[in-house]
Gaussian input, Z-matrix of N, CA and C with variables (Angstrom, degrees):
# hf/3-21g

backbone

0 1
 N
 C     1     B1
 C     2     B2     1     A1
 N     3     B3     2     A2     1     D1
 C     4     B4     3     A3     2     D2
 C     5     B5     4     A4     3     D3
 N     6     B6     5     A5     4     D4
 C     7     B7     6     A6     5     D5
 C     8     B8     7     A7     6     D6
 N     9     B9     8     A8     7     D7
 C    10    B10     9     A9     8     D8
 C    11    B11    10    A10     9     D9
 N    12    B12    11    A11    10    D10
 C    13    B13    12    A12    11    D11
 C    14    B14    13    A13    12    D12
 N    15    B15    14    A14    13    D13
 C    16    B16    15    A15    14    D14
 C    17    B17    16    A16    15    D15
 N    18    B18    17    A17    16    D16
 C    19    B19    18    A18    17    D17
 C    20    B20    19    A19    18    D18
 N    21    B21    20    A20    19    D19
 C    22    B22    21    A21    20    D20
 C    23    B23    22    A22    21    D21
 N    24    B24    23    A23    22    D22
 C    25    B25    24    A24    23    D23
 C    26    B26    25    A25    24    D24
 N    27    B27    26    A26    25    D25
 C    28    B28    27    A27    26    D26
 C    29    B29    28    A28    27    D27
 N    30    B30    29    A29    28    D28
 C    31    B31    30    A30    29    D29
 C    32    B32    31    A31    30    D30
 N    33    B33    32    A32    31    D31
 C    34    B34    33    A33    32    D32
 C    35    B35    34    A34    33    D33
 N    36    B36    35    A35    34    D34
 C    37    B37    36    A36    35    D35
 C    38    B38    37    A37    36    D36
 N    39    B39    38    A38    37    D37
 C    40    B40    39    A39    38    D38
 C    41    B41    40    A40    39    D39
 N    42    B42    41    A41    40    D40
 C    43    B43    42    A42    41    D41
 C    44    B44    43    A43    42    D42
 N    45    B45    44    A44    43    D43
 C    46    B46    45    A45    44    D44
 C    47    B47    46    A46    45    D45
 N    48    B48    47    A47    46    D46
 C    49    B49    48    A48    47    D47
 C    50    B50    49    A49    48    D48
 N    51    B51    50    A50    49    D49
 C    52    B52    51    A51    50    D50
 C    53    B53    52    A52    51    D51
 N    54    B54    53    A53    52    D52
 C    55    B55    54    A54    53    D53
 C    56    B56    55    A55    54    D54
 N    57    B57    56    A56    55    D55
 C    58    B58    57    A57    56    D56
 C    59    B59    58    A58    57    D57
 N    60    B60    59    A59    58    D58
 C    61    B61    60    A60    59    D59
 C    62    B62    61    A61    60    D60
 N    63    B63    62    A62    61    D61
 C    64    B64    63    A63    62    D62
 C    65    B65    64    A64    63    D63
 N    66    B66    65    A65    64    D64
 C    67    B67    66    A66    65    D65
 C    68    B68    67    A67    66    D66
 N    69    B69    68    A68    67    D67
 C    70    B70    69    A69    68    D68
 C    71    B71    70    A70    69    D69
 N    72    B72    71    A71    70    D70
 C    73    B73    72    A72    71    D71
 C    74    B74    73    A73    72    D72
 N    75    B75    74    A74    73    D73
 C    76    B76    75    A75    74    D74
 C    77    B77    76    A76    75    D75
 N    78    B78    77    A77    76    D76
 C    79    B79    78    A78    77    D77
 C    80    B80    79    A79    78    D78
 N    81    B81    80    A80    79    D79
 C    82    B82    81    A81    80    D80
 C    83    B83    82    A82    81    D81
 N    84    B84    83    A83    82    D82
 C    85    B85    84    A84    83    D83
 C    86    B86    85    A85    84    D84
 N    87    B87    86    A86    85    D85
 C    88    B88    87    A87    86    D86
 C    89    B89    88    A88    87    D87
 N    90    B90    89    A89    88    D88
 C    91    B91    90    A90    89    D89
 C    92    B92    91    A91    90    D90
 N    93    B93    92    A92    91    D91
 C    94    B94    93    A93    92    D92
 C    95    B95    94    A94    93    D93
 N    96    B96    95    A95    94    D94
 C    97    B97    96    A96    95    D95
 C    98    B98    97    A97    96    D96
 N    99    B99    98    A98    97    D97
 C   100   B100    99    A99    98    D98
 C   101   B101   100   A100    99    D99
 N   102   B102   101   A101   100   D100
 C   103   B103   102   A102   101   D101
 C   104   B104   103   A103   102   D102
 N   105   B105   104   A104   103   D103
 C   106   B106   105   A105   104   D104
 C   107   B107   106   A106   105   D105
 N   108   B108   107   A107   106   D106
 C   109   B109   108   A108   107   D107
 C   110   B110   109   A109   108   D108
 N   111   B111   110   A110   109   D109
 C   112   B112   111   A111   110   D110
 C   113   B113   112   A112   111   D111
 N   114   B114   113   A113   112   D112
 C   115   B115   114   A114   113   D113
 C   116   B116   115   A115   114   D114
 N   117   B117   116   A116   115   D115
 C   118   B118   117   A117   116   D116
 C   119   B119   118   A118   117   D117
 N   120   B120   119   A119   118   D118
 C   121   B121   120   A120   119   D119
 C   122   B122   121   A121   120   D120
 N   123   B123   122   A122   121   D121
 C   124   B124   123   A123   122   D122
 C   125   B125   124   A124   123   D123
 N   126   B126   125   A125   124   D124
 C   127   B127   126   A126   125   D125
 C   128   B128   127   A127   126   D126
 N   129   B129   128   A128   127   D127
 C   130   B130   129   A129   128   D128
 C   131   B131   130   A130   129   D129
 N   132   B132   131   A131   130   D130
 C   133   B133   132   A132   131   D131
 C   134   B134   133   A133   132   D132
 N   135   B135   134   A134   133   D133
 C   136   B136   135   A135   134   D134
 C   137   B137   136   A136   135   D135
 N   138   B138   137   A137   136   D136
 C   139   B139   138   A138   137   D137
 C   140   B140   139   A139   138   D138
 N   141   B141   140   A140   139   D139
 C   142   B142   141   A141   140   D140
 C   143   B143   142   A142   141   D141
 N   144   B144   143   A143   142   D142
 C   145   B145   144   A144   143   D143
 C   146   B146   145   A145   144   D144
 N   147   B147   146   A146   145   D145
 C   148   B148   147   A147   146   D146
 C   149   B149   148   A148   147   D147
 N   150   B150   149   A149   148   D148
 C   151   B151   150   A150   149   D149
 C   152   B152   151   A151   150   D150
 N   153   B153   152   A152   151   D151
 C   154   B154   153   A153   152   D152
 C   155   B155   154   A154   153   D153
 N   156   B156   155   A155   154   D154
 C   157   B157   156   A156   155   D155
 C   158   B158   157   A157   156   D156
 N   159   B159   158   A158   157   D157
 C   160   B160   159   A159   158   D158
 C   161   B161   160   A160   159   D159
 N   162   B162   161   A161   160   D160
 C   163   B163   162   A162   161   D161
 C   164   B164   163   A163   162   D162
 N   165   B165   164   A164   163   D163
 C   166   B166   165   A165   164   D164
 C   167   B167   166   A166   165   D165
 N   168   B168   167   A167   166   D166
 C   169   B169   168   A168   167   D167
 C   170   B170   169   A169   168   D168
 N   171   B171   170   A170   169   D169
 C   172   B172   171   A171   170   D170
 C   173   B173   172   A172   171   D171
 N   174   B174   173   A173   172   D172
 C   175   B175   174   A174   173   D173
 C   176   B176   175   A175   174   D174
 N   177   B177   176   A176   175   D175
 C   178   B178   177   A177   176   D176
 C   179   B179   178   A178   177   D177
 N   180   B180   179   A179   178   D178
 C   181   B181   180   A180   179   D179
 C   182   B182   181   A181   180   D180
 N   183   B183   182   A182   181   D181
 C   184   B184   183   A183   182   D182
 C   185   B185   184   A184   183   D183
 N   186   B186   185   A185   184   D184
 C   187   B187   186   A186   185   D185
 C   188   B188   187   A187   186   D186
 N   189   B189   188   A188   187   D187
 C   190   B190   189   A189   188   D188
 C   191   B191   190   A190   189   D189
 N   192   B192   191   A191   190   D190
 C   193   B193   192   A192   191   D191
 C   194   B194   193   A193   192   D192
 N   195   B195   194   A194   193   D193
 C   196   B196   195   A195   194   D194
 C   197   B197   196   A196   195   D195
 N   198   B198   197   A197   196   D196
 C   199   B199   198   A198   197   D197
 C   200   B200   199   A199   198   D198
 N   201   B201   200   A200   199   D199
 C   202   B202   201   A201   200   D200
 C   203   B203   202   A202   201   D201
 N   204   B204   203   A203   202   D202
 C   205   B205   204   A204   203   D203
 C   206   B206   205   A205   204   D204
 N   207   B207   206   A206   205   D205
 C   208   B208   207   A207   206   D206
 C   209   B209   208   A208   207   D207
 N   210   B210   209   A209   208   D208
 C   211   B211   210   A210   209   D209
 C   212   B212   211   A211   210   D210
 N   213   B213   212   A212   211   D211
 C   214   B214   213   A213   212   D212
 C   215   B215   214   A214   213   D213
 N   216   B216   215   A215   214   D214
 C   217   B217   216   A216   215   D215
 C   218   B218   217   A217   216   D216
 N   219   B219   218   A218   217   D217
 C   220   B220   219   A219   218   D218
 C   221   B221   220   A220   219   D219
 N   222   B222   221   A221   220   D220
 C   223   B223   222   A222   221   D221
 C   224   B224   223   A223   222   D222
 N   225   B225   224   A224   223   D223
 C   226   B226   225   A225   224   D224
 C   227   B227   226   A226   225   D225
 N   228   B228   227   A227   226   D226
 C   229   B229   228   A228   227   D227
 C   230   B230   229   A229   228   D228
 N   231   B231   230   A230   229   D229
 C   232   B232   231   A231   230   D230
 C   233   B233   232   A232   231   D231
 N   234   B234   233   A233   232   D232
 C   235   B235   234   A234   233   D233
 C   236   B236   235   A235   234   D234
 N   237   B237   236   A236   235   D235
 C   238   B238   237   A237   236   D236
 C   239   B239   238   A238   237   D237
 N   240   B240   239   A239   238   D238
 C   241   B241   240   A240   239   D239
 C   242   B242   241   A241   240   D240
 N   243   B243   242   A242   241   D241
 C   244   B244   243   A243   242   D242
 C   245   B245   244   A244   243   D243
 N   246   B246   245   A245   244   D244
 C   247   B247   246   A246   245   D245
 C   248   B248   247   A247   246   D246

   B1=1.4476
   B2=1.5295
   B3=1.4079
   B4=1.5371
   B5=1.8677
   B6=1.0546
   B7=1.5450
   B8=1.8016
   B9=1.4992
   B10=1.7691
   B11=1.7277
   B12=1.0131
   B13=1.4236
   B14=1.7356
   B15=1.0518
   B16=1.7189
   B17=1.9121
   B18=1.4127
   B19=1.5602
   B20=1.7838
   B21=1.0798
   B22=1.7132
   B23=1.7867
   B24=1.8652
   B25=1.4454
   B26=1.1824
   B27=1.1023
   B28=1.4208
   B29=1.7143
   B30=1.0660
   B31=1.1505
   B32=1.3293
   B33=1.7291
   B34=1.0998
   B35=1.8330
   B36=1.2408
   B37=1.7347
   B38=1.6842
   B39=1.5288
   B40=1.4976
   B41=1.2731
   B42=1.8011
   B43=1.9868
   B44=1.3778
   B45=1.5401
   B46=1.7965
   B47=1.3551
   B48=1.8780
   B49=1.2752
   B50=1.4887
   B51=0.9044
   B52=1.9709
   B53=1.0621
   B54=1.5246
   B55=1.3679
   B56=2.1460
   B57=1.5219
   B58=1.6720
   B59=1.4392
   B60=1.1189
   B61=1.1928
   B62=1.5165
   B63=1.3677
   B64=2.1135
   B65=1.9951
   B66=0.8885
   B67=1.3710
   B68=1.2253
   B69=1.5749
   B70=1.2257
   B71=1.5675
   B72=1.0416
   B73=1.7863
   B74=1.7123
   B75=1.5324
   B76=1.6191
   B77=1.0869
   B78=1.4006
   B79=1.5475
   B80=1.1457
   B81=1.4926
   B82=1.8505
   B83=1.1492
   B84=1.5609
   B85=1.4829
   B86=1.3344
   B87=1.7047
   B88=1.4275
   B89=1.8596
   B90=1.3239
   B91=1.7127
   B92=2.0603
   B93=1.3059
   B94=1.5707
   B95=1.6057
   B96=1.6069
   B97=1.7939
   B98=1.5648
   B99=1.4892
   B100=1.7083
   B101=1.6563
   B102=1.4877
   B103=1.6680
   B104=1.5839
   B105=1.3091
   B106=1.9165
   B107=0.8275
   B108=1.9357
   B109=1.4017
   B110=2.0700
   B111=1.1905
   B112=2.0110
   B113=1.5862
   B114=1.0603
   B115=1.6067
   B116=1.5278
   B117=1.4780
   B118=1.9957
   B119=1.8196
   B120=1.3850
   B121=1.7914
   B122=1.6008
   B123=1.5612
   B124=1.5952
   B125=1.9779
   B126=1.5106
   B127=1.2921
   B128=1.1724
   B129=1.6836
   B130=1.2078
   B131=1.7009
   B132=1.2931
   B133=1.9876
   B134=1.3496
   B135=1.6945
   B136=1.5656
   B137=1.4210
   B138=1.3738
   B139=1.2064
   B140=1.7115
   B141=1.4304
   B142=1.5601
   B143=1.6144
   B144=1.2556
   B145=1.3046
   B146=1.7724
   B147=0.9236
   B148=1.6602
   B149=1.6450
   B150=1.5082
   B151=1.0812
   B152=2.4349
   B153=1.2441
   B154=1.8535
   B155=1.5574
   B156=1.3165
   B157=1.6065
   B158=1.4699
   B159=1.3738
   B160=1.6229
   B161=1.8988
   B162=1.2213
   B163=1.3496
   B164=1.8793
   B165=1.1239
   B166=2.0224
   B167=1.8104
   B168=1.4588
   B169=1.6251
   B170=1.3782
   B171=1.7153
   B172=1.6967
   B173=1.6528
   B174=0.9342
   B175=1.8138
   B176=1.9001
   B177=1.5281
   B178=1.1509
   B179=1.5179
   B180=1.5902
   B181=1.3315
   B182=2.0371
   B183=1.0367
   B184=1.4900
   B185=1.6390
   B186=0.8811
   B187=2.1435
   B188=1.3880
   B189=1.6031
   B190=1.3490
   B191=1.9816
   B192=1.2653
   B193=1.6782
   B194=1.6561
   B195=1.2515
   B196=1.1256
   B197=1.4707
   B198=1.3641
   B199=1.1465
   B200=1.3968
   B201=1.6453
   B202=1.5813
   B203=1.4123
   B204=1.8724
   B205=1.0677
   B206=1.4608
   B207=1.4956
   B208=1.4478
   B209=1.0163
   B210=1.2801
   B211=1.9655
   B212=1.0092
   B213=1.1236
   B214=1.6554
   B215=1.2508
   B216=1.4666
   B217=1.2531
   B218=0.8318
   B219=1.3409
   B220=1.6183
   B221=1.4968
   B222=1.3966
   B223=1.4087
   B224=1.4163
   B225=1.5845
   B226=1.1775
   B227=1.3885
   B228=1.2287
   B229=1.6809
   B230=2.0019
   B231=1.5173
   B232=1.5513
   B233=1.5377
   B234=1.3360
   B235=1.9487
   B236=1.2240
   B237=2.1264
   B238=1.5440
   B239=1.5784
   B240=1.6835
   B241=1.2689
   B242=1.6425
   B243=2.0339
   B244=1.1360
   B245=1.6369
   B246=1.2304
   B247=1.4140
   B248=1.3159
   A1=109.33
   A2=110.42
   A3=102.09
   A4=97.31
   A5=126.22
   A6=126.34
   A7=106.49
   A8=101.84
   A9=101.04
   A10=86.46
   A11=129.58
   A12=150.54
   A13=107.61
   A14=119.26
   A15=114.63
   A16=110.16
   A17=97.91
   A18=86.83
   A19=86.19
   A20=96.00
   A21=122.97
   A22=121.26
   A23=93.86
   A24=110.26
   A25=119.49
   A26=132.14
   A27=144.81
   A28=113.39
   A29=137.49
   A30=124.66
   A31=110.42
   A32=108.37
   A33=113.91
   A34=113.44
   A35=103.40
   A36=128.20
   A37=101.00
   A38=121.78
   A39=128.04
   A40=118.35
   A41=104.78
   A42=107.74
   A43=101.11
   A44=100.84
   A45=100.02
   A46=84.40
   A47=94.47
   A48=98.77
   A49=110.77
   A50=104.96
   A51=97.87
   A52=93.34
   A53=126.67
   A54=115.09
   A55=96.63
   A56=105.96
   A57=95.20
   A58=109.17
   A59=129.02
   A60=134.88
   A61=112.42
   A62=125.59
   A63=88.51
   A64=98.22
   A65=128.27
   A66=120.50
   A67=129.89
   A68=109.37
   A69=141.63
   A70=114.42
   A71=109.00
   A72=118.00
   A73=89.77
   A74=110.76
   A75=106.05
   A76=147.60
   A77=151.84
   A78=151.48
   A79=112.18
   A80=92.98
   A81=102.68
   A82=107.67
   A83=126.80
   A84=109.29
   A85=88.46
   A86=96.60
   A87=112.65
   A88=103.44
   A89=93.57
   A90=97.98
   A91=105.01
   A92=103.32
   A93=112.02
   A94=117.12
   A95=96.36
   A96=128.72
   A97=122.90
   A98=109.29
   A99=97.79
   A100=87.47
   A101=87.14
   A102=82.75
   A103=114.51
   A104=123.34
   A105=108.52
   A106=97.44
   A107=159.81
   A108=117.01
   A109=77.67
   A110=94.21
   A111=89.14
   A112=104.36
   A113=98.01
   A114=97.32
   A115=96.33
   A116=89.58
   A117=101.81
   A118=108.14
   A119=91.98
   A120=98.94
   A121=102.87
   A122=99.94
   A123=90.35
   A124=78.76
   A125=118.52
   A126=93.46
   A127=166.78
   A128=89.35
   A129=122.58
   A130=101.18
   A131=108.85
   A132=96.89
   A133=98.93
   A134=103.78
   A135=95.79
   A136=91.06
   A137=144.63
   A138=149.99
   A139=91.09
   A140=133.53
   A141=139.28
   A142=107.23
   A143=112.94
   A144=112.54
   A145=105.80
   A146=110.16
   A147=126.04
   A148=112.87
   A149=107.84
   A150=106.68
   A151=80.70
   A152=99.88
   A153=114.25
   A154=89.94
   A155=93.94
   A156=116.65
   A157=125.25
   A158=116.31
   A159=107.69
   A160=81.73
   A161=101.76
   A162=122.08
   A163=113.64
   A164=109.99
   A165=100.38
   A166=82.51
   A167=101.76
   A168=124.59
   A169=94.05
   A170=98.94
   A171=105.86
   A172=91.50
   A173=131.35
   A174=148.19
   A175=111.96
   A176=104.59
   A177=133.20
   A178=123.01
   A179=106.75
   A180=113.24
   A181=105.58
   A182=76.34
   A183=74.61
   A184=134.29
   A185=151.91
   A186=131.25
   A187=86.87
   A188=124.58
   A189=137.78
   A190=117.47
   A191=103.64
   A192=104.75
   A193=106.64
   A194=141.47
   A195=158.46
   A196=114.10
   A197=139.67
   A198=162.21
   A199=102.03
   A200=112.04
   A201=111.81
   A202=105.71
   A203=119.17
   A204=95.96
   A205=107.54
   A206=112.04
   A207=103.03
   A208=149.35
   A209=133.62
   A210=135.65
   A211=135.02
   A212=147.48
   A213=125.00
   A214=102.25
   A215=133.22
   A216=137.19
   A217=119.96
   A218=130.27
   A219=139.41
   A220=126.89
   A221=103.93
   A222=100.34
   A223=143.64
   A224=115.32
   A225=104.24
   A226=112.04
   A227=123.73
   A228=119.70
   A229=91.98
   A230=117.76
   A231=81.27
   A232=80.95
   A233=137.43
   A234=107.48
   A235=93.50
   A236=123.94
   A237=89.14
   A238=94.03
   A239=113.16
   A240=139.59
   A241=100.42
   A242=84.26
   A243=94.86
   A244=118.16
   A245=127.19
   A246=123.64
   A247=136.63
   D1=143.11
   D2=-165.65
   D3=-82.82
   D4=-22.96
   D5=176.72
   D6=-44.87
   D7=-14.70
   D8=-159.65
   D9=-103.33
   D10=-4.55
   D11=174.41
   D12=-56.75
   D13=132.21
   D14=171.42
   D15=-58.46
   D16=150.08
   D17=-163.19
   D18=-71.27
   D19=163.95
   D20=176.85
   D21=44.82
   D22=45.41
   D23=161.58
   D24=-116.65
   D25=107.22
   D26=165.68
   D27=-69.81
   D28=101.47
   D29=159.58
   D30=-96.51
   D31=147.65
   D32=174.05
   D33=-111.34
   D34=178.53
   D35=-177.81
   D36=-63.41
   D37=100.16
   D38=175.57
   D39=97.72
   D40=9.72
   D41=160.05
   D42=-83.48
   D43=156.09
   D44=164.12
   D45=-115.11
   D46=157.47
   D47=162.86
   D48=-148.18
   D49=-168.52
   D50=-149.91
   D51=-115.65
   D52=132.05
   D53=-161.88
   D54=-143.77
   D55=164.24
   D56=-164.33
   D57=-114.78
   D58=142.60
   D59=-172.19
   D60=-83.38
   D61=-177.95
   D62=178.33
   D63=-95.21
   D64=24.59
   D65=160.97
   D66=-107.23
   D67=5.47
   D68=164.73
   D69=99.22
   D70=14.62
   D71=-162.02
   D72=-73.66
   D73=143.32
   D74=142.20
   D75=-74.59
   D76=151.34
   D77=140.62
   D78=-136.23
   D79=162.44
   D80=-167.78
   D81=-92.49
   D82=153.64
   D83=146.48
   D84=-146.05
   D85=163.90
   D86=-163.77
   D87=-118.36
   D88=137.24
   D89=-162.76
   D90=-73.17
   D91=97.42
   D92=157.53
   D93=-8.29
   D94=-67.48
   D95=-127.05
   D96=-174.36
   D97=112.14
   D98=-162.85
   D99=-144.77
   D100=109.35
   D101=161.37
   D102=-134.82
   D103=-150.45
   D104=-169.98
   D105=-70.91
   D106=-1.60
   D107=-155.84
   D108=-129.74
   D109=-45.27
   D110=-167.54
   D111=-131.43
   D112=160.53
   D113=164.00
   D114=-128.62
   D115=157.46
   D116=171.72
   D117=-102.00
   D118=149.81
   D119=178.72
   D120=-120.81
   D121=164.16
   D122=-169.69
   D123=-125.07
   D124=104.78
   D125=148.92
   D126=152.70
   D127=142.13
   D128=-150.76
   D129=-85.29
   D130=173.88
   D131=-175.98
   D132=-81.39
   D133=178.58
   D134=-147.66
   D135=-86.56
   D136=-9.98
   D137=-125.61
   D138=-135.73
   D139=-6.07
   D140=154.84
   D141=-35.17
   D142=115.47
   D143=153.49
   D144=84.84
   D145=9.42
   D146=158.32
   D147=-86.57
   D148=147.49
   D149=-164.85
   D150=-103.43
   D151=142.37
   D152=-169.36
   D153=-120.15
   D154=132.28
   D155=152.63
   D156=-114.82
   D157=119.81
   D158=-159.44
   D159=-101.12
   D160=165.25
   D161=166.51
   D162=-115.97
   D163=104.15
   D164=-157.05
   D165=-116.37
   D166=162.75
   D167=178.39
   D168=-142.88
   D169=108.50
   D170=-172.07
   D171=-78.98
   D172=145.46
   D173=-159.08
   D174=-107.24
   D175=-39.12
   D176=-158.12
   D177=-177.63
   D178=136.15
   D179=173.50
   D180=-118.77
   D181=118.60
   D182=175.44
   D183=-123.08
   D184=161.38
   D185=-152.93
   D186=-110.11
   D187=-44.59
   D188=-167.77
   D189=-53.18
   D190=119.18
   D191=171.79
   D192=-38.05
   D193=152.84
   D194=141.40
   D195=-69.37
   D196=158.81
   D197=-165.23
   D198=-72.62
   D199=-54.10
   D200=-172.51
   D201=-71.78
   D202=-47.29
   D203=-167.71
   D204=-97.24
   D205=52.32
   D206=137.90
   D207=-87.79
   D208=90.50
   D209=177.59
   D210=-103.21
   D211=164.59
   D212=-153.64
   D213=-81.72
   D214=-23.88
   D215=149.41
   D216=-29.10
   D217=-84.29
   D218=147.89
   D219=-5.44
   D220=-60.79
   D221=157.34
   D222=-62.44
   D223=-18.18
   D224=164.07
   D225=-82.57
   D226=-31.87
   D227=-163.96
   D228=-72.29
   D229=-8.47
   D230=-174.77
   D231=-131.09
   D232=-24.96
   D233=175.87
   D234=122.97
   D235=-10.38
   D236=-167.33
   D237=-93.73
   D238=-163.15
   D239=178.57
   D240=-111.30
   D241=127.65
   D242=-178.60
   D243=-120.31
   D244=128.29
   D245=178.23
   D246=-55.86

């Protein structure tokens, strides 16, 4: 409801604004729709529903389990010992 709004902020349709979580963290959301009684927020990250192309440099191939994905799960399907 825009009454829950700071007095004399208008947001409009395609601002983001930075808004607080209760542990104080930020995120954005970007205003939908603002008319006298509510405005709508969209939000999702800004990068939702975009198609991403990563550029990766494989470093190493290795046969051996890694540390993280060790779980006792893990360990039975491959034989090693896990801490």
């Amino acid at each position: 409801m825009r009454s829950e709004l700071p007095q004399g902020f208008d947001p409009q349709a395609g601002q983001v604004l930075a808004l607080r979580n209760p542990r104080g963290g930020q995120f954005p959301a970007k205003v939908k729709h603002a008319d006298e009684e509510k405005i709508t927020v969209d939000l999702n990250h800004p990068l939702a529903g975009k198609a991403l192309t990563f550029e990766v440099e494989v470093l190493e191939i290795n046969d051996a389990p890694s540390p993280s994905s060790c779980t006792p799960s893990a360990c039975s399907s491959c034989g090693s010992i896990c801490s």
